[in-house]
PDB file as gemmi writes it, atoms N, CA and C in Angstrom:
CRYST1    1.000    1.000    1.000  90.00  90.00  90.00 P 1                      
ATOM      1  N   UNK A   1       0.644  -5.256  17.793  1.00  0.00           N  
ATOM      2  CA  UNK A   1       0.519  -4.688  16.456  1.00  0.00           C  
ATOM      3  C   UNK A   1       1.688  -3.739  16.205  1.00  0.00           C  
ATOM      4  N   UNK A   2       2.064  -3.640  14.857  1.00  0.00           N  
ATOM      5  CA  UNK A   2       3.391  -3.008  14.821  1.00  0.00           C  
ATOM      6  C   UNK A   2       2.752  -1.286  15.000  1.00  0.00           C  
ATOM      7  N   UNK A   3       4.170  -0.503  14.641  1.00  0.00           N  
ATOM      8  CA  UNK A   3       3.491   1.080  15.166  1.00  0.00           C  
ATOM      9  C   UNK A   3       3.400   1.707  13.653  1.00  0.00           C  
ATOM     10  N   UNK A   4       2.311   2.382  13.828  1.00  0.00           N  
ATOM     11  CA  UNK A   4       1.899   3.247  12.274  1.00  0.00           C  
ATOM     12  C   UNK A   4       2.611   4.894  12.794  1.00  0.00           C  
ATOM     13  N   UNK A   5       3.100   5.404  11.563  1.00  0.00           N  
ATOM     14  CA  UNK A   5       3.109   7.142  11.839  1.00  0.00           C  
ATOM     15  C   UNK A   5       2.135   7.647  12.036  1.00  0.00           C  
ATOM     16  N   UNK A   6       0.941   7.299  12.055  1.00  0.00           N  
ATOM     17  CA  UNK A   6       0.349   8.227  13.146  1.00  0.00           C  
ATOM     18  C   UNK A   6      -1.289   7.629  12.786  1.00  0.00           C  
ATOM     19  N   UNK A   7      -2.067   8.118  13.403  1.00  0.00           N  
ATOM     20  CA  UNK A   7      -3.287   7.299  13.575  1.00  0.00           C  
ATOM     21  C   UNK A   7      -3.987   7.352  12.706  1.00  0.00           C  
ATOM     22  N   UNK A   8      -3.895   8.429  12.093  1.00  0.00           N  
ATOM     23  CA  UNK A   8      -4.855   9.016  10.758  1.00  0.00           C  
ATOM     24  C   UNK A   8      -4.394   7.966   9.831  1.00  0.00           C  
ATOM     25  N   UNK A   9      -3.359   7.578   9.271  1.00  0.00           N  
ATOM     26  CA  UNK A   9      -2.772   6.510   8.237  1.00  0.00           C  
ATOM     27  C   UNK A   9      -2.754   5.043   8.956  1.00  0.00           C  
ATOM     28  N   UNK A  10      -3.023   4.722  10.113  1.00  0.00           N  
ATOM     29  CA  UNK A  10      -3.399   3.376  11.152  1.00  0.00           C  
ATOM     30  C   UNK A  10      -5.501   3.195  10.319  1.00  0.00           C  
ATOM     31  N   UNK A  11      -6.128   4.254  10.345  1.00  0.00           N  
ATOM     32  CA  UNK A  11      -7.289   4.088  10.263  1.00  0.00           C  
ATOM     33  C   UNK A  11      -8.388   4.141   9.071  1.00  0.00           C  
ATOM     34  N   UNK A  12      -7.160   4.842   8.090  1.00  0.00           N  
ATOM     35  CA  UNK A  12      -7.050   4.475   6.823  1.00  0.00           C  
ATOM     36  C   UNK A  12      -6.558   3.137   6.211  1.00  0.00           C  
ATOM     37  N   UNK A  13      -5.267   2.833   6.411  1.00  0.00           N  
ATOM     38  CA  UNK A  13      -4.639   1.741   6.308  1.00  0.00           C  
ATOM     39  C   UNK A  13      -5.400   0.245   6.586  1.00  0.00           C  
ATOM     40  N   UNK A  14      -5.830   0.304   8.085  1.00  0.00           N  
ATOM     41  CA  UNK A  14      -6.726  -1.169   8.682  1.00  0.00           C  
ATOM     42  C   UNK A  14      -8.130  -1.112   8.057  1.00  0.00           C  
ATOM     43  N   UNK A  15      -8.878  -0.249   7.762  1.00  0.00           N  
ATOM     44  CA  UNK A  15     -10.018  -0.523   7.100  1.00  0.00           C  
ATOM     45  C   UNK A  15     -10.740  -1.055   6.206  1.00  0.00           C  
ATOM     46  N   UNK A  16     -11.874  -1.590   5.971  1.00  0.00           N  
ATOM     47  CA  UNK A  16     -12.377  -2.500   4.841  1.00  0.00           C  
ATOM     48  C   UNK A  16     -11.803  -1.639   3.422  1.00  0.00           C  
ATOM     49  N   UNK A  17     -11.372  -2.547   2.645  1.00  0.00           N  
ATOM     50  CA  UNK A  17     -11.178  -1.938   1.334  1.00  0.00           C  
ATOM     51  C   UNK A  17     -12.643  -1.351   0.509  1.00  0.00           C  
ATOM     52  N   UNK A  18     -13.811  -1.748   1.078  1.00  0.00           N  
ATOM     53  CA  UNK A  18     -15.002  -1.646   0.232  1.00  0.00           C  
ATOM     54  C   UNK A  18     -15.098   0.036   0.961  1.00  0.00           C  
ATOM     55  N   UNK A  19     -14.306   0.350   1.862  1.00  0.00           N  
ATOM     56  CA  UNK A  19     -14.856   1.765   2.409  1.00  0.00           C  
ATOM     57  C   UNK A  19     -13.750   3.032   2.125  1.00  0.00           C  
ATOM     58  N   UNK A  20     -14.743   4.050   1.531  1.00  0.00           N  
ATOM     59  CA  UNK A  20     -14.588   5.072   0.658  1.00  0.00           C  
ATOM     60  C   UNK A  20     -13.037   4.968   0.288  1.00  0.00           C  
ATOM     61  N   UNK A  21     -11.862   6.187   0.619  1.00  0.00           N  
ATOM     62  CA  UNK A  21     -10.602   6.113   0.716  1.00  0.00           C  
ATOM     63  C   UNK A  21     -10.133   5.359   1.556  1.00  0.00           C  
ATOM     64  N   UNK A  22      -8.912   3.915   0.899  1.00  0.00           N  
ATOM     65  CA  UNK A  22      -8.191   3.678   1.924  1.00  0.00           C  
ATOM     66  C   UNK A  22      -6.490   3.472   1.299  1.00  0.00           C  
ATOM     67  N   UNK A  23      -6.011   3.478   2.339  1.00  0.00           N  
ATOM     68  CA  UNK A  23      -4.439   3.309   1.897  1.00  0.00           C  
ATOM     69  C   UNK A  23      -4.192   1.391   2.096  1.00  0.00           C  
ATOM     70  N   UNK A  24      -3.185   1.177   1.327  1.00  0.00           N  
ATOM     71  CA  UNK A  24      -2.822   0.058   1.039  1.00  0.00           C  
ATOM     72  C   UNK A  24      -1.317  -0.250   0.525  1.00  0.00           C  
ATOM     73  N   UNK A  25      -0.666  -0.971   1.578  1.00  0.00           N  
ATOM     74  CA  UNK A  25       0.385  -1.200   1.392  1.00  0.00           C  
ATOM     75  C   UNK A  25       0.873  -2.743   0.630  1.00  0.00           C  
ATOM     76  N   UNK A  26       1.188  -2.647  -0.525  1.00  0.00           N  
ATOM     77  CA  UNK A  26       1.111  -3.821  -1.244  1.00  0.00           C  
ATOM     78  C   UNK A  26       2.748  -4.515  -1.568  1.00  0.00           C  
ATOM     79  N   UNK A  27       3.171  -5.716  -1.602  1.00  0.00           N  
ATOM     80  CA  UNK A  27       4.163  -5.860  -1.811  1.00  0.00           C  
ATOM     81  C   UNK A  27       4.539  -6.540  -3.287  1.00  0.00           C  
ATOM     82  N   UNK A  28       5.589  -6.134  -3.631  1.00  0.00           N  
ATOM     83  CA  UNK A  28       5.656  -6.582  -5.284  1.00  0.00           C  
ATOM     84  C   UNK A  28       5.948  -7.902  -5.695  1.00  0.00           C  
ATOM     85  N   UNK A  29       5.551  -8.215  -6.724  1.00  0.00           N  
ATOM     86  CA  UNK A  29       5.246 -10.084  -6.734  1.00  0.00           C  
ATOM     87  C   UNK A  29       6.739 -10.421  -7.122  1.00  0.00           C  
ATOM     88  N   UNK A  30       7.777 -11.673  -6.600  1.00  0.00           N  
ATOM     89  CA  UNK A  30       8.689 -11.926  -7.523  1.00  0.00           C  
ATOM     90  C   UNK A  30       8.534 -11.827  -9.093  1.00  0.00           C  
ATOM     91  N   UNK A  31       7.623 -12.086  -9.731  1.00  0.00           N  
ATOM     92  CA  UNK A  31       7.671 -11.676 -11.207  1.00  0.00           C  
ATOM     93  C   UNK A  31       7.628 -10.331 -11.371  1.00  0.00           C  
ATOM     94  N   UNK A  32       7.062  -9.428 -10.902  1.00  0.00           N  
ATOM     95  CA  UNK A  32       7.887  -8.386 -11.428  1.00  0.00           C  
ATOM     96  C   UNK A  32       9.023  -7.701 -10.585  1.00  0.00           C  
ATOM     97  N   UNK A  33       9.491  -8.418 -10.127  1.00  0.00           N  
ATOM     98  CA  UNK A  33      10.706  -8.185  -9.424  1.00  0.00           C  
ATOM     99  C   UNK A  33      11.713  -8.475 -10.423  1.00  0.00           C  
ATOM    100  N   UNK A  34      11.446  -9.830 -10.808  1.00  0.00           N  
ATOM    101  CA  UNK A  34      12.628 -10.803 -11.574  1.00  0.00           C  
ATOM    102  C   UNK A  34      12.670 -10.039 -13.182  1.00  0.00           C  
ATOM    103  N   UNK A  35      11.374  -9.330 -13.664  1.00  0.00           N  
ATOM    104  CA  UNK A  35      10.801  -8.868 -15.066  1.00  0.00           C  
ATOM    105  C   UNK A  35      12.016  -7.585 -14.754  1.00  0.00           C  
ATOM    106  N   UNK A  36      11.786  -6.954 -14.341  1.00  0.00           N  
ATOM    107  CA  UNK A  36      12.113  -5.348 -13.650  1.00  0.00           C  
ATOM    108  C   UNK A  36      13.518  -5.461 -13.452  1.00  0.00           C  
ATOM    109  N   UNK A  37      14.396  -6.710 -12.864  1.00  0.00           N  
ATOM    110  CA  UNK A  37      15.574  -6.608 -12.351  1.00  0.00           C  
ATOM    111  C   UNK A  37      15.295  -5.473 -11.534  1.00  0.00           C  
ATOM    112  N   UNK A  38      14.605  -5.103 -10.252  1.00  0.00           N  
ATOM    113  CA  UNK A  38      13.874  -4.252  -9.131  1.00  0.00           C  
ATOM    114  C   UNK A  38      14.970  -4.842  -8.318  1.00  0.00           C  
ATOM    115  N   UNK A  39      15.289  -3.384  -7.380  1.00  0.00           N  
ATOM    116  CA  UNK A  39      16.551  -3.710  -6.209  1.00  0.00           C  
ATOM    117  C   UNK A  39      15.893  -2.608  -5.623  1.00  0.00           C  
ATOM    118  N   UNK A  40      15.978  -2.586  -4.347  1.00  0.00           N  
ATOM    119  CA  UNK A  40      15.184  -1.747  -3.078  1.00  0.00           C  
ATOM    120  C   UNK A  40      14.338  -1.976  -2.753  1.00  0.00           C  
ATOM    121  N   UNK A  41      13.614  -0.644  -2.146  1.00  0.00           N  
ATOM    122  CA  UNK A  41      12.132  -1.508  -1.779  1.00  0.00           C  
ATOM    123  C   UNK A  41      11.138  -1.887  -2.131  1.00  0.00           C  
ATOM    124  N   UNK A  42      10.405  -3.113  -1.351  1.00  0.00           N  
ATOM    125  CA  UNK A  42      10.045  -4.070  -2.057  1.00  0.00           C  
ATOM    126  C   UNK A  42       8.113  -3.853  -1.749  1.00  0.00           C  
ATOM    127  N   UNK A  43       8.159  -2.786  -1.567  1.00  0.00           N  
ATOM    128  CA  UNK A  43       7.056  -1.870  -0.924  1.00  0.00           C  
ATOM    129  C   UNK A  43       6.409  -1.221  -1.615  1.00  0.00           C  
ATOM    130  N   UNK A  44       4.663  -1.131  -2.174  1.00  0.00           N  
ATOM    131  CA  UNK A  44       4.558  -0.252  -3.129  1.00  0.00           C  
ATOM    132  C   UNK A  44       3.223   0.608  -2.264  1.00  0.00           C  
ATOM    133  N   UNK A  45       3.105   2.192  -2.109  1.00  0.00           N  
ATOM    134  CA  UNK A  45       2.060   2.510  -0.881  1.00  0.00           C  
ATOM    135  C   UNK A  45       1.117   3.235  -1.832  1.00  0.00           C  
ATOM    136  N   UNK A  46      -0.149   3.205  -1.918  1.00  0.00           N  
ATOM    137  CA  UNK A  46      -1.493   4.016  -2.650  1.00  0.00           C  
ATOM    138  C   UNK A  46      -2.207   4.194  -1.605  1.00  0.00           C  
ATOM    139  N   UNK A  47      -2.871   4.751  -2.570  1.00  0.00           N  
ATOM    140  CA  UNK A  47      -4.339   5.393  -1.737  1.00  0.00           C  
ATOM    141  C   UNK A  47      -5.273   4.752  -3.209  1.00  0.00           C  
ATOM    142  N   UNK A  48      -6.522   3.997  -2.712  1.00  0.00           N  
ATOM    143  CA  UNK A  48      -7.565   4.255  -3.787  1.00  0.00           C  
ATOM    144  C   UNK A  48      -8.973   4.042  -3.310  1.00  0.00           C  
ATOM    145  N   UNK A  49      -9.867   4.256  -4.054  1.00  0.00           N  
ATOM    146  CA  UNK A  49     -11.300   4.434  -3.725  1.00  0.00           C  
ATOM    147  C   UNK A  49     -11.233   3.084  -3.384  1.00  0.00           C  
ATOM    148  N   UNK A  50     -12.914   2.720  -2.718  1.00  0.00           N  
ATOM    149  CA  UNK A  50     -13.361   1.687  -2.228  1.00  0.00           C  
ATOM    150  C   UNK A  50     -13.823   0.598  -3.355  1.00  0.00           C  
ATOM    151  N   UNK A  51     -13.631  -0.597  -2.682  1.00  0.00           N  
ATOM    152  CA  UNK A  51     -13.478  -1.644  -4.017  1.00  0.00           C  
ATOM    153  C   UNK A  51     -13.942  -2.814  -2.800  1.00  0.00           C  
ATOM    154  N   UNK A  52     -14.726  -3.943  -4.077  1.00  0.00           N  
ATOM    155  CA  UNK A  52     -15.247  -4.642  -3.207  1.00  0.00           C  
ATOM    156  C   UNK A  52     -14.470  -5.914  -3.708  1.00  0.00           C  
ATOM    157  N   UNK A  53     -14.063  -6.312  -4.886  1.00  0.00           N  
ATOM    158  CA  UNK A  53     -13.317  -7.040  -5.633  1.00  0.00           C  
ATOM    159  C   UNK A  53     -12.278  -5.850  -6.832  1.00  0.00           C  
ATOM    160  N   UNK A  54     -11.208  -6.436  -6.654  1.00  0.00           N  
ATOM    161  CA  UNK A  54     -10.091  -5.545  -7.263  1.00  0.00           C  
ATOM    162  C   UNK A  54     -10.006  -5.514  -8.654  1.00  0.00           C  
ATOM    163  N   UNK A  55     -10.485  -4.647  -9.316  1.00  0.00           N  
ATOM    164  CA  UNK A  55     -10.725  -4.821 -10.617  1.00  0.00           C  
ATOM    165  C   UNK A  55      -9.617  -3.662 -11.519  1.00  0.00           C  
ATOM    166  N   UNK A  56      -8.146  -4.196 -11.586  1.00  0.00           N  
ATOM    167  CA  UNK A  56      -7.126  -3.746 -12.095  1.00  0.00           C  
ATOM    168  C   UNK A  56      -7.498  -2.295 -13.365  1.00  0.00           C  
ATOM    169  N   UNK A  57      -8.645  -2.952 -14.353  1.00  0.00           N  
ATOM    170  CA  UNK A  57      -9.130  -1.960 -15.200  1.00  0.00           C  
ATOM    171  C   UNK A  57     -10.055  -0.774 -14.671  1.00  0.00           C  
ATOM    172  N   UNK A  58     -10.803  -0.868 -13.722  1.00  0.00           N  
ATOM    173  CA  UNK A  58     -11.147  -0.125 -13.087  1.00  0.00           C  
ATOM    174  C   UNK A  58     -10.757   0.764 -11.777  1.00  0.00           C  
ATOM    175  N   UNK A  59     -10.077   0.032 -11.018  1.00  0.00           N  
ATOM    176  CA  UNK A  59      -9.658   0.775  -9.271  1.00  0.00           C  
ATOM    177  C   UNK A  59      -9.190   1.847 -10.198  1.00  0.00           C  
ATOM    178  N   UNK A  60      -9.221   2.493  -9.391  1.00  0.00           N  
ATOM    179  CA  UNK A  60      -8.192   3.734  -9.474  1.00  0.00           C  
ATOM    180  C   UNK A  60      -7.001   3.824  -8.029  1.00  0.00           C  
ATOM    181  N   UNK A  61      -5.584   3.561  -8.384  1.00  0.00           N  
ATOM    182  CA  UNK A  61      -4.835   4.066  -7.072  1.00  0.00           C  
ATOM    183  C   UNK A  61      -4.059   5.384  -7.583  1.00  0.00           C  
ATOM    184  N   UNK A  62      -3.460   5.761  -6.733  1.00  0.00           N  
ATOM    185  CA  UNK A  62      -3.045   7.004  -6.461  1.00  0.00           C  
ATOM    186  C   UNK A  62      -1.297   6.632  -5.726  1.00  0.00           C  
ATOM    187  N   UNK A  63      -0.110   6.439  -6.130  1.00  0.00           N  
ATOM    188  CA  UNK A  63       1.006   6.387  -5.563  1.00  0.00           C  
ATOM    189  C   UNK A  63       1.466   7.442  -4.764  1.00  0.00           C  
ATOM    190  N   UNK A  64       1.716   6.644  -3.075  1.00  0.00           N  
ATOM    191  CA  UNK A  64       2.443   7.810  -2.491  1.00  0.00           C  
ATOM    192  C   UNK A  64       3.617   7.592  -1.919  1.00  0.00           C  
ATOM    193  N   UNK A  65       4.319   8.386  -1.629  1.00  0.00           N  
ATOM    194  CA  UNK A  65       5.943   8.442  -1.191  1.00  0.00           C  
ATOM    195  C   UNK A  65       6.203   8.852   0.558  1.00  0.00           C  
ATOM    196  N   UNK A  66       4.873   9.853   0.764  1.00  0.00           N  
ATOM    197  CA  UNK A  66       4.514  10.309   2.179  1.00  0.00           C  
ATOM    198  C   UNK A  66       3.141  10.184   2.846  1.00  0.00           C  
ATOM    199  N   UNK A  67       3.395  10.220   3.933  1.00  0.00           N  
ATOM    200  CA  UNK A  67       1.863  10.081   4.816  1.00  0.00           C  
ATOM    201  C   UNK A  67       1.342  11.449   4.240  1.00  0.00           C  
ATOM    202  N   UNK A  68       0.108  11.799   3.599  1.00  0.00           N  
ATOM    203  CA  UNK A  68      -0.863  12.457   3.519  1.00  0.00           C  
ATOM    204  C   UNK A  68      -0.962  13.473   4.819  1.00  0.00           C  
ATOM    205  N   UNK A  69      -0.828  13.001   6.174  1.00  0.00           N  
ATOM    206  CA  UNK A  69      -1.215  13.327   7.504  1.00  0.00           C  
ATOM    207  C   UNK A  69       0.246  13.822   8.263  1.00  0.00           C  
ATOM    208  N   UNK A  70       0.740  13.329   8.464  1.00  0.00           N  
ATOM    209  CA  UNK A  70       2.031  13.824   9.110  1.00  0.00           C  
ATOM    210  C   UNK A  70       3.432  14.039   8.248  1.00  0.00           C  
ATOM    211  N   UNK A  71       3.618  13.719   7.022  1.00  0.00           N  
ATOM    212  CA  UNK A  71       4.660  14.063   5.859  1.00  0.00           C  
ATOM    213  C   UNK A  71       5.659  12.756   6.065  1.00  0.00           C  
ATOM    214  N   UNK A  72       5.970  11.301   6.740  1.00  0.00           N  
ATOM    215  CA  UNK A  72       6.849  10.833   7.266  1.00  0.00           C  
ATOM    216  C   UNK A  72       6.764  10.048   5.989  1.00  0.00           C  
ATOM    217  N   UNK A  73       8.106   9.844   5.686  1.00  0.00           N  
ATOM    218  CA  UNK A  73       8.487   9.334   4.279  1.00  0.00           C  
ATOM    219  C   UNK A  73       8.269   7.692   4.531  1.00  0.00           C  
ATOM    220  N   UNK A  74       7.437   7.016   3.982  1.00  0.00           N  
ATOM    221  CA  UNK A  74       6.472   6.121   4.138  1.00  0.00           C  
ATOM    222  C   UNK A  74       7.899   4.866   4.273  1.00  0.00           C  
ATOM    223  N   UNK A  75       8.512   4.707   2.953  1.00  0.00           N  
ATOM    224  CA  UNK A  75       9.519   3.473   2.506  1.00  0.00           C  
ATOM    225  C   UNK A  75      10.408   3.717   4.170  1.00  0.00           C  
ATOM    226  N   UNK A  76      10.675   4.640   4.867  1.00  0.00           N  
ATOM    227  CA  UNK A  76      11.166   4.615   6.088  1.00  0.00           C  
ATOM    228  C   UNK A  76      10.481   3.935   7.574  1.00  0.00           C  
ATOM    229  N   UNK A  77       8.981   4.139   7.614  1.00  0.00           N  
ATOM    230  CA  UNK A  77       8.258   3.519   8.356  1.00  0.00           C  
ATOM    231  C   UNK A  77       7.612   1.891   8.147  1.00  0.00           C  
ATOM    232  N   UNK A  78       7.052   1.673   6.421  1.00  0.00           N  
ATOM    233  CA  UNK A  78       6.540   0.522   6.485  1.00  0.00           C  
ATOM    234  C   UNK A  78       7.494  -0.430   5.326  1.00  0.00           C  
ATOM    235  N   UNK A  79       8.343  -1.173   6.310  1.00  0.00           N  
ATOM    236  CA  UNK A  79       9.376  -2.207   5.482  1.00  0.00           C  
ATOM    237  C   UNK A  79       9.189  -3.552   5.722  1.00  0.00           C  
ATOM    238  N   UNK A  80       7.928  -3.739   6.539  1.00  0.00           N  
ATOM    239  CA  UNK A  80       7.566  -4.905   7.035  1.00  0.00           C  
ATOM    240  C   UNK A  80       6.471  -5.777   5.959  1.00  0.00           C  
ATOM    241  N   UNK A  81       6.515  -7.307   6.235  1.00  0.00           N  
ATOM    242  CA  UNK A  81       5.449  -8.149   5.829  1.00  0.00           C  
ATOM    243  C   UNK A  81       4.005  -8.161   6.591  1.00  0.00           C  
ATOM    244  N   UNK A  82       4.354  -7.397   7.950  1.00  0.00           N  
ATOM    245  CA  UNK A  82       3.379  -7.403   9.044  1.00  0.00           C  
ATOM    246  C   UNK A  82       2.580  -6.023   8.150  1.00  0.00           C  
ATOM    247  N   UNK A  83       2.861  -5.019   7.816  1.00  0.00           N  
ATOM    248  CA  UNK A  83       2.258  -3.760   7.041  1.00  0.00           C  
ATOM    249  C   UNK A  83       1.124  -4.164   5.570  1.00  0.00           C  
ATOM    250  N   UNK A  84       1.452  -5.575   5.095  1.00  0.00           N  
ATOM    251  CA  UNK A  84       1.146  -5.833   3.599  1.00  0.00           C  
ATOM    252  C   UNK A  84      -0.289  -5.780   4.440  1.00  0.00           C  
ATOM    253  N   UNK A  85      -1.511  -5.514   3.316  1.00  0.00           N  
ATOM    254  CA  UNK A  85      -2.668  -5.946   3.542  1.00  0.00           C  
ATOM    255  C   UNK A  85      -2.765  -6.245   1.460  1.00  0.00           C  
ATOM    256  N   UNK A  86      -2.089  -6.036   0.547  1.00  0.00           N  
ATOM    257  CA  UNK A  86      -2.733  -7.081  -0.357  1.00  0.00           C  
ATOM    258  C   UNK A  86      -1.473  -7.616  -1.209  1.00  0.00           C  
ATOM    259  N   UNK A  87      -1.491  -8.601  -1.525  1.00  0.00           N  
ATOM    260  CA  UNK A  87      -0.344  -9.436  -2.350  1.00  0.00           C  
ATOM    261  C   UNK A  87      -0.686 -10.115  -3.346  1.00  0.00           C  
ATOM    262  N   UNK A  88      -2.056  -9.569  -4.036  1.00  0.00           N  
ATOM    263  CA  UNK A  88      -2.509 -10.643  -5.017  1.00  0.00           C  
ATOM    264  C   UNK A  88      -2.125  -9.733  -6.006  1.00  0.00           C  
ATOM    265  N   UNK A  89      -0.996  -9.057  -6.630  1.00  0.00           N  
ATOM    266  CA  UNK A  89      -0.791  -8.033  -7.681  1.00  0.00           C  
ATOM    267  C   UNK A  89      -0.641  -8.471  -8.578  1.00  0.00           C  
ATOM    268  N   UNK A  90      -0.250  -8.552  -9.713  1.00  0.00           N  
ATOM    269  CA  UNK A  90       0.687  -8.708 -10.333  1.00  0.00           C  
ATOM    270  C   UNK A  90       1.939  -7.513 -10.550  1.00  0.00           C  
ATOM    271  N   UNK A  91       1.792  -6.501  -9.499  1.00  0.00           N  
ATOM    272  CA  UNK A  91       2.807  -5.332  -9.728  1.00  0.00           C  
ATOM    273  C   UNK A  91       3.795  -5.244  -7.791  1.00  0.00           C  
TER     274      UNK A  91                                                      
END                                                                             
């Protein structure tokens, strides 16, 4: 398994989405890549409540730039496809 900054964001991160706070590292769809003319990373990191089916009008996420837990500037640690846990976006 690849390495997380630190365990607190490993145990957040791997957990069922239906449970309370979790983080989620999502990657951005070629359409809005291609919409956006988007260059860098291709990485987008939240935090949102628990969801059992993803309901865009409802979730609530929260965009972050750093681990919550140790401050490590996230786009530096997770640049991988191995990190994605959802890709059904449209963002």
């Amino acid at each position: 398994m690849e390495k997380f900054c630190c365990d607190n964001f490993r145990f957040r991160h791997s957990g069922d989405s239906r449970m309370g706070l979790n983080f989620r590292i999502i990657k951005l769809s070629p359409e809005f890549i291609l919409r956006a003319k988007y260059k860098g990373n291709l990485y987008r990191y939240f935090i949102s409540e628990g969801y059992e089916k993803l309901d865009e009008l409802k979730t609530q996420f929260i965009f972050m730039e750093f681990c919550p837990y140790c401050g490590k500037e996230l786009k530096k640690v997770y640049q991988s496809d191995a990190f994605v846990n959802e890709t059904n976006h449209g963002f």
